[in-house]
NUPA-273995 format. One record per atom (N, C-alpha, C): residue number from 1; residue in three letters; z, y, x; atom name. Coordinates in steps of 0.2 Angstrom, whole numbers. Layout:
N
<NUM 'ALA' <Z Y X> 'CA'>
...
// end
This chain:
136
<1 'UNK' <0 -6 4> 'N'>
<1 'UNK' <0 0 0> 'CA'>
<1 'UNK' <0 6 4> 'C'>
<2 'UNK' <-4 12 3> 'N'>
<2 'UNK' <-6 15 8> 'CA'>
<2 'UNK' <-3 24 4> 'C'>
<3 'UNK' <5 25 7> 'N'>
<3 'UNK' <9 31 4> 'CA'>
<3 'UNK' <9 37 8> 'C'>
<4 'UNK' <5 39 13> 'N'>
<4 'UNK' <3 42 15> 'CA'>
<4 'UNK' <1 49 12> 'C'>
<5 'UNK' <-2 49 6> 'N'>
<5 'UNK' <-1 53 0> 'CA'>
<5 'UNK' <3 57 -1> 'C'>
<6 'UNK' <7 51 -2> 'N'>
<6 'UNK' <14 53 -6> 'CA'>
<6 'UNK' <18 55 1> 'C'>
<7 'UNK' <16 54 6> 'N'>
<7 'UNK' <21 57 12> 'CA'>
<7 'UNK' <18 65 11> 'C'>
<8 'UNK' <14 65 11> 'N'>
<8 'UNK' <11 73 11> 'CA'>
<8 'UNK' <13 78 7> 'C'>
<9 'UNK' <14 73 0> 'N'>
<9 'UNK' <16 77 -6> 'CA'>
<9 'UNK' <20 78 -8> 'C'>
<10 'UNK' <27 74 -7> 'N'>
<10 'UNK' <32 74 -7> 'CA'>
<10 'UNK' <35 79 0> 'C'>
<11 'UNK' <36 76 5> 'N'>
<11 'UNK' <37 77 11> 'CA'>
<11 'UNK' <42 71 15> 'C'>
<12 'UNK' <43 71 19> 'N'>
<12 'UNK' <48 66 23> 'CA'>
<12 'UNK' <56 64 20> 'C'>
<13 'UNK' <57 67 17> 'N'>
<13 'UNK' <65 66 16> 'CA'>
<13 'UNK' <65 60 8> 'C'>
<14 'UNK' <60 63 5> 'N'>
<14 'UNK' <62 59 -2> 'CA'>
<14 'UNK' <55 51 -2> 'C'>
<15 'UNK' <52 51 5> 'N'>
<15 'UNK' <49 46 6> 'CA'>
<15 'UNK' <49 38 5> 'C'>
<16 'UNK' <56 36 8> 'N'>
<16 'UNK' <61 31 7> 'CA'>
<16 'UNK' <60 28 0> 'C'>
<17 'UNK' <62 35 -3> 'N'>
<17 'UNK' <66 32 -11> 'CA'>
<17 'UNK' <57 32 -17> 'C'>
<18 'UNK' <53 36 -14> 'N'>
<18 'UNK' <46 34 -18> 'CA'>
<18 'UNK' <45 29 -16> 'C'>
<19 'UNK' <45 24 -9> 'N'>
<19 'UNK' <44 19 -6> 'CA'>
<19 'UNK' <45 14 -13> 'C'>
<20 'UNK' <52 15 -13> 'N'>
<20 'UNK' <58 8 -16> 'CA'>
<20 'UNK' <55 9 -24> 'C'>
<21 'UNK' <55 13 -26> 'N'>
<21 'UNK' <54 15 -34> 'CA'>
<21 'UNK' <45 12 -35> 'C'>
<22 'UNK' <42 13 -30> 'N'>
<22 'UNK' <35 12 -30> 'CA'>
<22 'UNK' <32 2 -27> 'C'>
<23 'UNK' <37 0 -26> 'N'>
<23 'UNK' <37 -7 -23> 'CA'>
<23 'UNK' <40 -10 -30> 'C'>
<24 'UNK' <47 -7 -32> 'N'>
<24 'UNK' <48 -10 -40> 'CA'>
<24 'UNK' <44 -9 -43> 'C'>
<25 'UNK' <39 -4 -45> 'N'>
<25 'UNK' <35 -3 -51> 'CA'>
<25 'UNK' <30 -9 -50> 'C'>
<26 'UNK' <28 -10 -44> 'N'>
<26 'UNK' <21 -16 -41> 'CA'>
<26 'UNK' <23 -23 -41> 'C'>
<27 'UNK' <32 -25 -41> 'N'>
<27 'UNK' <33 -29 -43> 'CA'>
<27 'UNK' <35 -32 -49> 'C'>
<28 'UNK' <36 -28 -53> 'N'>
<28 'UNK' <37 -28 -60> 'CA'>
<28 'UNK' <29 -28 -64> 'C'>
<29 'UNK' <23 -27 -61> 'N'>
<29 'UNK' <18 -27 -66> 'CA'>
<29 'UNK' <15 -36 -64> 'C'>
<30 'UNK' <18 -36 -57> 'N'>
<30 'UNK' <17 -45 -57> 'CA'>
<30 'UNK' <21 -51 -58> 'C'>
<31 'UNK' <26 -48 -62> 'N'>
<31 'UNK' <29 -52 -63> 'CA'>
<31 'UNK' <29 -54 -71> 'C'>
<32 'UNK' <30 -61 -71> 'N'>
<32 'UNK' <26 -66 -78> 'CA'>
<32 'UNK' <30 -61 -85> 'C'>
<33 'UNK' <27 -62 -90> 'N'>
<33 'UNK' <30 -59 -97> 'CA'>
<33 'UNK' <32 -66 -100> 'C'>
<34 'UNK' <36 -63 -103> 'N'>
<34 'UNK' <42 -70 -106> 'CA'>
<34 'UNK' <40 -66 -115> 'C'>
<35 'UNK' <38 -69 -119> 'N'>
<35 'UNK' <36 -69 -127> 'CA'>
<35 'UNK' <43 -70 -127> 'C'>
<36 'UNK' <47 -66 -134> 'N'>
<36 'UNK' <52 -67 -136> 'CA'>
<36 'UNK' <53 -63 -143> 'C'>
<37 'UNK' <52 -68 -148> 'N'>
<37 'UNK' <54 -66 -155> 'CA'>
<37 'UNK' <60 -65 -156> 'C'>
<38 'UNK' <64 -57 -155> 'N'>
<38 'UNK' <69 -55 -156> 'CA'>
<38 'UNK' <70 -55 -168> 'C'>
<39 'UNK' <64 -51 -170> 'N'>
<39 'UNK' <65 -51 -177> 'CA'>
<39 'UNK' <62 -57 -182> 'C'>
<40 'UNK' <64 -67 -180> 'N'>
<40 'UNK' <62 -69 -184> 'CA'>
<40 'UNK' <67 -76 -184> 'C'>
<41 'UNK' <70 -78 -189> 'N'>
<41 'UNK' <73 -83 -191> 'CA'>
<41 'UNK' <72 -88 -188> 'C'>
<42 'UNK' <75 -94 -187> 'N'>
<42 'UNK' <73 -101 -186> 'CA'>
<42 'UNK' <76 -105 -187> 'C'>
<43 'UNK' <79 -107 -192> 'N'>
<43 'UNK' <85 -114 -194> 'CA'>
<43 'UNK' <85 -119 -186> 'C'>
<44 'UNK' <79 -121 -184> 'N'>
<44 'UNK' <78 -125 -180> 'CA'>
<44 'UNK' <83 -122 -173> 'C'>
<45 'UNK' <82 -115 -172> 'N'>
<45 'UNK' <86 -110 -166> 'CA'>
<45 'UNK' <91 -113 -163> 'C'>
<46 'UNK' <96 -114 -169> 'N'>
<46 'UNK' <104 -113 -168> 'CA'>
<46 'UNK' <106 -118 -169> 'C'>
<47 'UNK' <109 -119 -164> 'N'>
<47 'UNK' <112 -125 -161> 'CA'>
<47 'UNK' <118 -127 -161> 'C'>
<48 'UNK' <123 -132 -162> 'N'>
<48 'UNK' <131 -133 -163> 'CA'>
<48 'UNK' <135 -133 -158> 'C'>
<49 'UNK' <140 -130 -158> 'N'>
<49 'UNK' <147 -131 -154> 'CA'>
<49 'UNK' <154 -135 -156> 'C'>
<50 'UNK' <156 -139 -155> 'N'>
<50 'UNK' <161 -142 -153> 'CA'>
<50 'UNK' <168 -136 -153> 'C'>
<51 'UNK' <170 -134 -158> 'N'>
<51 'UNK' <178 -128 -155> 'CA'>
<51 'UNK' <180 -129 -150> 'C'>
<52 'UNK' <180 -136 -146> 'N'>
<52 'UNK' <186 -140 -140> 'CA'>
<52 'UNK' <179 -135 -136> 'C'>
<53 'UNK' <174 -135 -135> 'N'>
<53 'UNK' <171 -132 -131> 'CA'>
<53 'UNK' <170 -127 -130> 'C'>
<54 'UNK' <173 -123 -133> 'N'>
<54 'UNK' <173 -114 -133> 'CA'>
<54 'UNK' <178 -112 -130> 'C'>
<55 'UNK' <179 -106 -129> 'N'>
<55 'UNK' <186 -106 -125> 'CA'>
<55 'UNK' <190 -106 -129> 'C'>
<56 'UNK' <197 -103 -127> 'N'>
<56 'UNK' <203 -107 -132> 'CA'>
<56 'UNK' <204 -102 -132> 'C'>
<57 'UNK' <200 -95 -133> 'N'>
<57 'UNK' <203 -89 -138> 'CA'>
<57 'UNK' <198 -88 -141> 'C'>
<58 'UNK' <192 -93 -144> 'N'>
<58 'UNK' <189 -94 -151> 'CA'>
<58 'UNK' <195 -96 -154> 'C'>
<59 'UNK' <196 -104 -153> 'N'>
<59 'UNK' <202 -105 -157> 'CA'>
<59 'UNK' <206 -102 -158> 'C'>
<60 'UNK' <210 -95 -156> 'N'>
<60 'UNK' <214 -93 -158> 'CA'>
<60 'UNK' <210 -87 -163> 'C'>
<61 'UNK' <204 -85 -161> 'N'>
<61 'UNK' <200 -81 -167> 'CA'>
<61 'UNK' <200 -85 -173> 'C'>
<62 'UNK' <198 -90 -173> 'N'>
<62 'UNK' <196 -94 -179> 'CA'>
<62 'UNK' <201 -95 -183> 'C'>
<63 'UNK' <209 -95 -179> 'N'>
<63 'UNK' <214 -98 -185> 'CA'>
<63 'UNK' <215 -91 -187> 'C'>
<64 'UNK' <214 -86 -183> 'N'>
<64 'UNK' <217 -80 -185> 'CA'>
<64 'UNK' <212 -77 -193> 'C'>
<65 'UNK' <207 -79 -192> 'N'>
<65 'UNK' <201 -80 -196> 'CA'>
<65 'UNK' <204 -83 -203> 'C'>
<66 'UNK' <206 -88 -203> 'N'>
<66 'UNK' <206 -92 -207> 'CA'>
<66 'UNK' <213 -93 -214> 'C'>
<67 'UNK' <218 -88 -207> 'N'>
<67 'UNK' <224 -88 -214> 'CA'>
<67 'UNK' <225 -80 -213> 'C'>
<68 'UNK' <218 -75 -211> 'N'>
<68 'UNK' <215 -68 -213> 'CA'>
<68 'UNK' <220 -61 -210> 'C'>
<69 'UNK' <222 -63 -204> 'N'>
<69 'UNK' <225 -60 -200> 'CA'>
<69 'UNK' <232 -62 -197> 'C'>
<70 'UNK' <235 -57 -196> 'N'>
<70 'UNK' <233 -49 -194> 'CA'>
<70 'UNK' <228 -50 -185> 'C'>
<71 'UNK' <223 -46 -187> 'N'>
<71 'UNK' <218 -46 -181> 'CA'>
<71 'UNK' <220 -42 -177> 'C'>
<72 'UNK' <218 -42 -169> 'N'>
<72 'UNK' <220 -37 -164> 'CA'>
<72 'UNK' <218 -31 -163> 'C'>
<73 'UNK' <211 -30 -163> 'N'>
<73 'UNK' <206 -25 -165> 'CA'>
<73 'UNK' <205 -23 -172> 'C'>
<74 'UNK' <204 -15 -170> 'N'>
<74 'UNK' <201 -15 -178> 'CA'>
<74 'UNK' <195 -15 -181> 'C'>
<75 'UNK' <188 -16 -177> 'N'>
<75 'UNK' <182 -19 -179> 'CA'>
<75 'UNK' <184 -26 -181> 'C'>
<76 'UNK' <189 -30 -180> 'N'>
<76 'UNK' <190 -37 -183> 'CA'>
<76 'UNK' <189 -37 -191> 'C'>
<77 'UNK' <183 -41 -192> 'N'>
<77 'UNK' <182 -40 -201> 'CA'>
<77 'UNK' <178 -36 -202> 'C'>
<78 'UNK' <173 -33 -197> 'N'>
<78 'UNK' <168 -28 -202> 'CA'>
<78 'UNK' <163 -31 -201> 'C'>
<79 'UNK' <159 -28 -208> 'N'>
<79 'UNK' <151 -33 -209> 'CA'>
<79 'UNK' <148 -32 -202> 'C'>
<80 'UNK' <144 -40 -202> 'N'>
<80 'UNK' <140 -40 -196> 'CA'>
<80 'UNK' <132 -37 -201> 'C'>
<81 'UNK' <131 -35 -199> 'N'>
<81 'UNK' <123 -31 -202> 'CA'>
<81 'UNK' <116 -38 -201> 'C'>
<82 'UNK' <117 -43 -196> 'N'>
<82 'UNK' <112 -46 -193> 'CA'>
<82 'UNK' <104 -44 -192> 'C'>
<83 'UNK' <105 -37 -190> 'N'>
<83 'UNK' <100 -36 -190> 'CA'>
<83 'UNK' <93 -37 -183> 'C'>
<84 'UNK' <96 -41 -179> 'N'>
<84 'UNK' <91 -44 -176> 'CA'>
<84 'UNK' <88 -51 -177> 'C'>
<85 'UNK' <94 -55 -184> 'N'>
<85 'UNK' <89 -60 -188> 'CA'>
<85 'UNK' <91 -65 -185> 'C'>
<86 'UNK' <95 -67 -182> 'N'>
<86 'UNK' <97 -72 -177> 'CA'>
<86 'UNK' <102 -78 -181> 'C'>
<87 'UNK' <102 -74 -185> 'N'>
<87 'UNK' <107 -80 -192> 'CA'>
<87 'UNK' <105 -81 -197> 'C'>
<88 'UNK' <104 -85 -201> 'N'>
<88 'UNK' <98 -86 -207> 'CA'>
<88 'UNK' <101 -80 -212> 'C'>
<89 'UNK' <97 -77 -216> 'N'>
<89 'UNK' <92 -71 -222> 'CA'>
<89 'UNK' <100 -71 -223> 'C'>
<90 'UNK' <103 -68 -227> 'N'>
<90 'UNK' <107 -69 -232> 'CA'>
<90 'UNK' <107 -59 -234> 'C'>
<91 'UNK' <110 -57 -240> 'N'>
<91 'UNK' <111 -52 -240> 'CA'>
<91 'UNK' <117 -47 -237> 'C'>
<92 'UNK' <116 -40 -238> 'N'>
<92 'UNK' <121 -36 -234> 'CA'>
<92 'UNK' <129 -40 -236> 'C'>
<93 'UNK' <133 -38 -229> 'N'>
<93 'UNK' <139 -40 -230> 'CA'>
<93 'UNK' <141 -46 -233> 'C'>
<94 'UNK' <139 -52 -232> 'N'>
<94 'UNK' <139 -60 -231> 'CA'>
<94 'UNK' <142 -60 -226> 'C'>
<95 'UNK' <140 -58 -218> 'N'>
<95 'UNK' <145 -58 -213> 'CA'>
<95 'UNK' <148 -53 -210> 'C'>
<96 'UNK' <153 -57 -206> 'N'>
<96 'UNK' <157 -53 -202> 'CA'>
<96 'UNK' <161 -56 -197> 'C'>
<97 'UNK' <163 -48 -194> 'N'>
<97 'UNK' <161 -52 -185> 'CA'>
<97 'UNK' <169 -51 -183> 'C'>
<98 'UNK' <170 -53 -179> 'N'>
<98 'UNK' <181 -56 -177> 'CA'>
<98 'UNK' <177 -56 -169> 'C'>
<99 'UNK' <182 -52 -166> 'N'>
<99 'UNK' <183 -49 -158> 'CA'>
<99 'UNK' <186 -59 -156> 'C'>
<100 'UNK' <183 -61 -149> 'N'>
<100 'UNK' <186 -66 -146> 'CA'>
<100 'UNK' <189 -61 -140> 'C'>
<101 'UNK' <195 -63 -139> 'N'>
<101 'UNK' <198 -61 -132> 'CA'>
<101 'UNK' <197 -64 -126> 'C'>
<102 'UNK' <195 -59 -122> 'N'>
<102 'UNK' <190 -60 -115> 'CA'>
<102 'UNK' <196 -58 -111> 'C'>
<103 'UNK' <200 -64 -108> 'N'>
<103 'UNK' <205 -60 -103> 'CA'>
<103 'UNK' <201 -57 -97> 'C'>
<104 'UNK' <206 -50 -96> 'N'>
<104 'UNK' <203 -48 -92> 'CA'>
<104 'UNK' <200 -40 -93> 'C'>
<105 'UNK' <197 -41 -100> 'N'>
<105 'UNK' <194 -36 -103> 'CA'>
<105 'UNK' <196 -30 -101> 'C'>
<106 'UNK' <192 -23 -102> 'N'>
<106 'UNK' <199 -16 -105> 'CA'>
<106 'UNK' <195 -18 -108> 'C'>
<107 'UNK' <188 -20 -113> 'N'>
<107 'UNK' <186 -18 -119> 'CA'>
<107 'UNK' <186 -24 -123> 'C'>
<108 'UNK' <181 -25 -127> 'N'>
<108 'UNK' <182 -28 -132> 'CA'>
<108 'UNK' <178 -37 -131> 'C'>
<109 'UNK' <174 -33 -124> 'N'>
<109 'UNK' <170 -38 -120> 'CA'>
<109 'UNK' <164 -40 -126> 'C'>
<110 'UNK' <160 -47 -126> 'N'>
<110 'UNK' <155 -48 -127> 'CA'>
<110 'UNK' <154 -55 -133> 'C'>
<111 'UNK' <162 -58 -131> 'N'>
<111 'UNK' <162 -63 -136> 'CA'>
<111 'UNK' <165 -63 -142> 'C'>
<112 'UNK' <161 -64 -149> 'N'>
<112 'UNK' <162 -65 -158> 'CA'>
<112 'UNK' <162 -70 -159> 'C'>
<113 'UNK' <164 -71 -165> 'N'>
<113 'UNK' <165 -74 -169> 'CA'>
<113 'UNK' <162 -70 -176> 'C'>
<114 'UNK' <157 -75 -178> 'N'>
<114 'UNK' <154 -72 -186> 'CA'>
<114 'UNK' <153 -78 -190> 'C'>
<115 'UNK' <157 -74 -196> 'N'>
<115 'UNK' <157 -79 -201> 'CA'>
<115 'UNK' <154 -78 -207> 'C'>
<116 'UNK' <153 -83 -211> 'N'>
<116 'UNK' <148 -80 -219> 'CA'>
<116 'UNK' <153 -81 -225> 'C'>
<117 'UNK' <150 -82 -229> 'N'>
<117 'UNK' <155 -79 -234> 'CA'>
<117 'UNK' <157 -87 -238> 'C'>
<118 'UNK' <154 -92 -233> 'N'>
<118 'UNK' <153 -100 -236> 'CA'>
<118 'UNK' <155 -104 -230> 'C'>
<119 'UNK' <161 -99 -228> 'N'>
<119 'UNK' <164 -100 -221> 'CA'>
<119 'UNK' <161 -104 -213> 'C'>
<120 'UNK' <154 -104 -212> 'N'>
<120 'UNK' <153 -106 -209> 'CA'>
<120 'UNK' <152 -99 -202> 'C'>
<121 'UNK' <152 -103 -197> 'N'>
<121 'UNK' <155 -98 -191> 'CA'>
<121 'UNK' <150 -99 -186> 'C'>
<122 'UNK' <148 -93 -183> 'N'>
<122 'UNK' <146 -94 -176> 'CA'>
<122 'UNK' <149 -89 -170> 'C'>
<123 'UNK' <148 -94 -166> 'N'>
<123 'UNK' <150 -92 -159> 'CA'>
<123 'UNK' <144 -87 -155> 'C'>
<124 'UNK' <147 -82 -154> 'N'>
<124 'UNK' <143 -77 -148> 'CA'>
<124 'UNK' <144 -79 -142> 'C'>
<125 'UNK' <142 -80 -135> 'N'>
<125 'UNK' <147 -77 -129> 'CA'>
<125 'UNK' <142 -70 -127> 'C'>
<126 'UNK' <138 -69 -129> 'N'>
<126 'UNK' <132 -63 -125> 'CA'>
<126 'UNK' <132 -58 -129> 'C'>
<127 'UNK' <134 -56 -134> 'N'>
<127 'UNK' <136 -50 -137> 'CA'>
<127 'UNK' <130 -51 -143> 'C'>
<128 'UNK' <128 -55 -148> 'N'>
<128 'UNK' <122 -55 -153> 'CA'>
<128 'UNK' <118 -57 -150> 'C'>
<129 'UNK' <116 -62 -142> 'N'>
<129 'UNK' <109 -62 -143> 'CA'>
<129 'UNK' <109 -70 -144> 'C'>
<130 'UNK' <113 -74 -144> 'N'>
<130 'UNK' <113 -83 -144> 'CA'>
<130 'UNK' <117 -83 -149> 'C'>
<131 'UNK' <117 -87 -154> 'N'>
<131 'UNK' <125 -92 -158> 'CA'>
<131 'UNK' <124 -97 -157> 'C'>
<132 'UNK' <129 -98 -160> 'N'>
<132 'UNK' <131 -107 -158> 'CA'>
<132 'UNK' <135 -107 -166> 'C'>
<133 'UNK' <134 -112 -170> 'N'>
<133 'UNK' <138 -114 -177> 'CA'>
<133 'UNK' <142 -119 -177> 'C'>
<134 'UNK' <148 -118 -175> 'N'>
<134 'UNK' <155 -121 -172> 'CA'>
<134 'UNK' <157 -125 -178> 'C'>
<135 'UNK' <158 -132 -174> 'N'>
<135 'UNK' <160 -138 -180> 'CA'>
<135 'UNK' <166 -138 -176> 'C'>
<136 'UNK' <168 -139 -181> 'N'>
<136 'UNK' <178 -141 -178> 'CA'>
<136 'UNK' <177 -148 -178> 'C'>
// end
């Protein structure tokens, strides 16, 4: 790649950093495209968890879930919206999403618990982008 140009244009000092910026952009136009249907359902998608395999503060989300607090957060119990599609159709406010405690956190970190209105539950650990539908 011939920046020579860009020496001229720029001048010497900010050289370096067009270099770095202009090697990312050349390696990111060759690098493969990965298709990924963010906005469409698939029964077939989502996959089961085992509770015994989730960490042991699902478990304690779920029971807390189950006999309806008191929760540590207060987003605990607000509708999940689903609006990336990632859990079958149902309408507004069928789920909702319950904080898993991520030791270590200061926030709220990344792992849910979302449930529907027919008690069936899924596990997040990535913040909304996988479930898992947790069989006890």
């Amino acid at each position: 790649m011939n920046l020579g140009w860009i020496k001229r244009l720029c001048g010497a000092k900010i050289l370096p950093a067009v270099a770095l910026v202009l090697a990312v952009v050349s390696s990111l136009a060759s690098a493969p495209v990965i298709a990924r249907d963010h906005y469409s359902y698939n029964d077939q998608a989502i996959q089961e968890v085992a509770l015994s395999a989730l960490p042991v503060e699902a478990g304690e989300t779920l029971r807390l879930i189950k006999q309806g607090g008191p929760f540590p957060y207060t987003r605990d119990g607000a509708v999940f919206g689903n609006f990336e599609k990632r859990l079958p159709k149902k309408q507004r406010g069928y789920y909702h999403e319950y904080t898993v405690r991520t030791p270590g956190a200061r926030n709220r970190g990344a792992r849910r618990i979302v449930c529907g209105q027919a008690y069936e539950c899924y596990y997040t650990g990535d913040h909304y982008e996988t479930f898992k539908l947790i069989r006890e």
